[in-house]
N, C-alpha and C positions, 0 to 999 in steps of 0.2 A: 499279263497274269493278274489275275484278280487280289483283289486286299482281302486277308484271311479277317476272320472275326475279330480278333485282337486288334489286328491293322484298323478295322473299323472300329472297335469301342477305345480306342487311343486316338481315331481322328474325331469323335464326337468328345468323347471329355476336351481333346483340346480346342475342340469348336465353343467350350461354353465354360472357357479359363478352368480345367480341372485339370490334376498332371495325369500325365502319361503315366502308364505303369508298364514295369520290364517284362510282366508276363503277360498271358491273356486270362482277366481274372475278370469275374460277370462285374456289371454297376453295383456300387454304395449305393444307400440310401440318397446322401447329399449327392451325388452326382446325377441321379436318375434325377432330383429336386432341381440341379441347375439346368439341366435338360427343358423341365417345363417351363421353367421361368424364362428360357430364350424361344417358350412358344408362346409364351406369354399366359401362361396356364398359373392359376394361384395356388399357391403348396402349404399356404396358410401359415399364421404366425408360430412360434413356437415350435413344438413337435410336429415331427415329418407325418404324414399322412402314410398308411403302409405301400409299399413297391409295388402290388398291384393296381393301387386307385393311380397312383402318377403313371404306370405305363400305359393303363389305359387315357389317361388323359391327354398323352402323349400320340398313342395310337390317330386317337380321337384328332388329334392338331394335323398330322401329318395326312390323315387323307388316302384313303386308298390300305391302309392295312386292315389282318384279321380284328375283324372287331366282335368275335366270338369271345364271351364273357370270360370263357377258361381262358383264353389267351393269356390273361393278364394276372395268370398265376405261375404262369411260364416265362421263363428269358426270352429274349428280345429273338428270334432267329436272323440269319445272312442277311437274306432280303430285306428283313423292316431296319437290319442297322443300313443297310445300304439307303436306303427311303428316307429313313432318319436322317442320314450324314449329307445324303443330297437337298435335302428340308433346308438342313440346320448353312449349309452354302449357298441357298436363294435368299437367305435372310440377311 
């Protein structure tokens, strides 16, 4: 059986030391933030950059996702967390 969405945003925070959470509840800021920074993506000092620009930076790292500009006003769907979580395992 497949890892529901939660399953997968609980094994990517825990792939880039962020806790797990008991529900299935979308990314933080700082967690989308730690995300790029284990793609090695700069998220800049200080204030977080808005949750669009880092997922599309993120998109951008991982290769092979939608990189349709609206995407990245939208949550992450199945497929780009599963791309992501297998990104974030060859690292």
């Amino acid at each position: 059986m497949s890892p529901t969405v939660g399953e997968l945003r609980n094994e990517i925070r825990q792939s880039v030391d962020r806790f797990e959470r008991p529900e299935s509840t979308g990314f933080t800021k700082e967690s989308i933030a730690a995300v790029c920074e284990a793609f090695d993506r700069d998220v800049g000092d200080g204030r977080l950059p808005p949750k669009s620009e880092m997922r599309a930076a993120i998109r951008q790292a991982v290769g092979g996702l939608d990189d349709d500009p609206d995407a990245a006003d939208r949550p992450f769907r199945k497929a780009e967390l599963e791309a992501i979580a297998a990104a974030l395992d060859d690292k």
